[in-house]
Structures are given as C-alpha cells and as structure tokens.
C-alpha positions in Angstrom: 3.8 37.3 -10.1 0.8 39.1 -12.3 -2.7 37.8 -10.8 -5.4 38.3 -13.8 -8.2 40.4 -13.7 -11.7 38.3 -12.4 -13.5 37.0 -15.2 -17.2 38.8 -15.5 -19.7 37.8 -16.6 -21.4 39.0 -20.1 -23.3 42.1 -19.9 -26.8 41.1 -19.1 -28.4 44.1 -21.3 -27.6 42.1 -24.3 -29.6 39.7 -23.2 -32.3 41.5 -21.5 -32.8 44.4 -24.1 -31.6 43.3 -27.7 -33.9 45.0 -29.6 -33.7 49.1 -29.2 -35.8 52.1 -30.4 -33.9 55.6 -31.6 -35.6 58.2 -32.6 -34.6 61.2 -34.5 -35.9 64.6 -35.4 -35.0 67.4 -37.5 -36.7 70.1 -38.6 -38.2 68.7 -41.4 -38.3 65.0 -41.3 -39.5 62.8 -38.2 -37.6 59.1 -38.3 -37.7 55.9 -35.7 -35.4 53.0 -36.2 -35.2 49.3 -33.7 -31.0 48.8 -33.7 -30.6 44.7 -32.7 -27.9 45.8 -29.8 -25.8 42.6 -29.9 -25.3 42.3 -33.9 -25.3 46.7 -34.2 -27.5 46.1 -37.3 -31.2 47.8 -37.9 -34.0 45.4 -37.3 -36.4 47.7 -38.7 -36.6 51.4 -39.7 -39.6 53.7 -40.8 -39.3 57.8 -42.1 -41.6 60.8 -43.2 -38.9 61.0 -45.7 -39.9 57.4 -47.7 -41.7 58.4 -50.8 -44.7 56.0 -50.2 -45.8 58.1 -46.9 -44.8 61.3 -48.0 -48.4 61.4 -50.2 -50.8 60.4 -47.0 -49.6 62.9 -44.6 -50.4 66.3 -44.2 -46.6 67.3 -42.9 -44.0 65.6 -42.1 -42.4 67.1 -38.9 -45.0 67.4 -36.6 -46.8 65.3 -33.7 -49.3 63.6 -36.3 -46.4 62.3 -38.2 -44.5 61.0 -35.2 -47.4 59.0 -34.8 -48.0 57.9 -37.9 -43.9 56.9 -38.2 -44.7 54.7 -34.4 -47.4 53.2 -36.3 -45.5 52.0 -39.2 -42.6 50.7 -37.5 -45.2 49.1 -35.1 -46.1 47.3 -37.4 -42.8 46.3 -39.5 -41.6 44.8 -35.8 -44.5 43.0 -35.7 -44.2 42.0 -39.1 -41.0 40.5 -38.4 -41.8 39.3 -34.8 -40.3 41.4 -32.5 -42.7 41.6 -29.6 -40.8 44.4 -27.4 -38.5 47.2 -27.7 -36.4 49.1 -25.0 -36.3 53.0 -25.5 -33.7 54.9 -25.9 -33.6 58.7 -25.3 -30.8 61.2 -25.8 -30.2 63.6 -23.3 -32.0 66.2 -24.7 -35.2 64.3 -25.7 -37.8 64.1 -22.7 -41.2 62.4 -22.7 -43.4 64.8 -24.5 -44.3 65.9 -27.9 -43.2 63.9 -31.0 -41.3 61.0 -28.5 -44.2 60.7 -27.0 -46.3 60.3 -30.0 -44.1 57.7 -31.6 -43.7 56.0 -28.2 -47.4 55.9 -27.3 -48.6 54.2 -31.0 -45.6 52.0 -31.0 -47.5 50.8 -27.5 -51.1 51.3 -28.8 -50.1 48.6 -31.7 -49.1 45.9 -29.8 -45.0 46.5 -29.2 -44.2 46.1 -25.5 -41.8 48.5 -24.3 -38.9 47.4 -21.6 
C-alpha cells in the first residue's frame, strides 16, 4: 500500500512578496529591475544604459547614478501602482554603496520595502 505525500499548502511568499527588486552592477552601467515573482515576468525596469538618461548624468557607474536609476524606477512602480517591493540581495551585495543608494530613493519616493 503507497500512502501519498501530505498535501501543502502554496508557498506563502507568492502571496506575501510578488513584486521583487534586483539590482545589478558592472563596471560601467548601474541597472534595477521589479521581477512579478509568481508570473517570472519584469514589472518594471530602469538603466544608466537607456539613451534618454545617458545625457543628464555625469557617469553612469557610480553612487549618484544608483540613485538616480532608484528614482526612476520609483517612479515607473508608482506609475503603474505598485506600492511595495521586497529586496533581493545576492550574496555578495551588502547594504552599502550603490544598493544602498538605489534602495534608499526607491524608499525616499514613496515605494515601501518588505
């Protein structure tokens, strides 16, 4: 006789924390995007590499940029009502620096972070 494994319930992060923020860095570029976990599609993305904010900044790898990238995506989540975001950091990434820019204006524009 095979008994069947107990049924579980659904993960509750789906429901709890759909909406994601990524961050990624390289040496020349600074980008942010907000994954919807459930459907693994991009709600909203923003870069130093788009050709529209490549003119108004100064560079686009460093802390001011991170910023200004937080700022922007800030305000495409809120453009498309999103209201919070959960953050998630690689290993390697630690509060501080460029996360900490783009986490700290995505807060400063009215995102609430879970």
């Amino acid at each position: 006789m095979v008994i069947p494994p107990p049924v579980r319930p659904p993960r509750i992060l789906k429901f709890l924390k759909p909406y994601v923020l990524k961050m990624h860095f390289t040496n020349k570029y600074v980008s942010a995007q907000v994954i919807h976990s459930p459907t693994a599609t991009v709600a909203s993305a923003a870069s130093s590499q788009e050709k529209a904010l490549r003119s108004s900044m100064e560079s686009t790898r460093d802390v001011a940029a991170a910023a200004k990238i937080g700022k922007i995506l800030a305000e495409r989540l809120l453009l498309k009502e999103i209201p919070a975001v959960s953050v998630s950091l690689k290993r390697e990434q630690k509060y501080h620096g460029k996360v900490k820019a783009v986490i700290d204006s995505l807060r400063e524009a009215g995102v609430k972070l879970l």
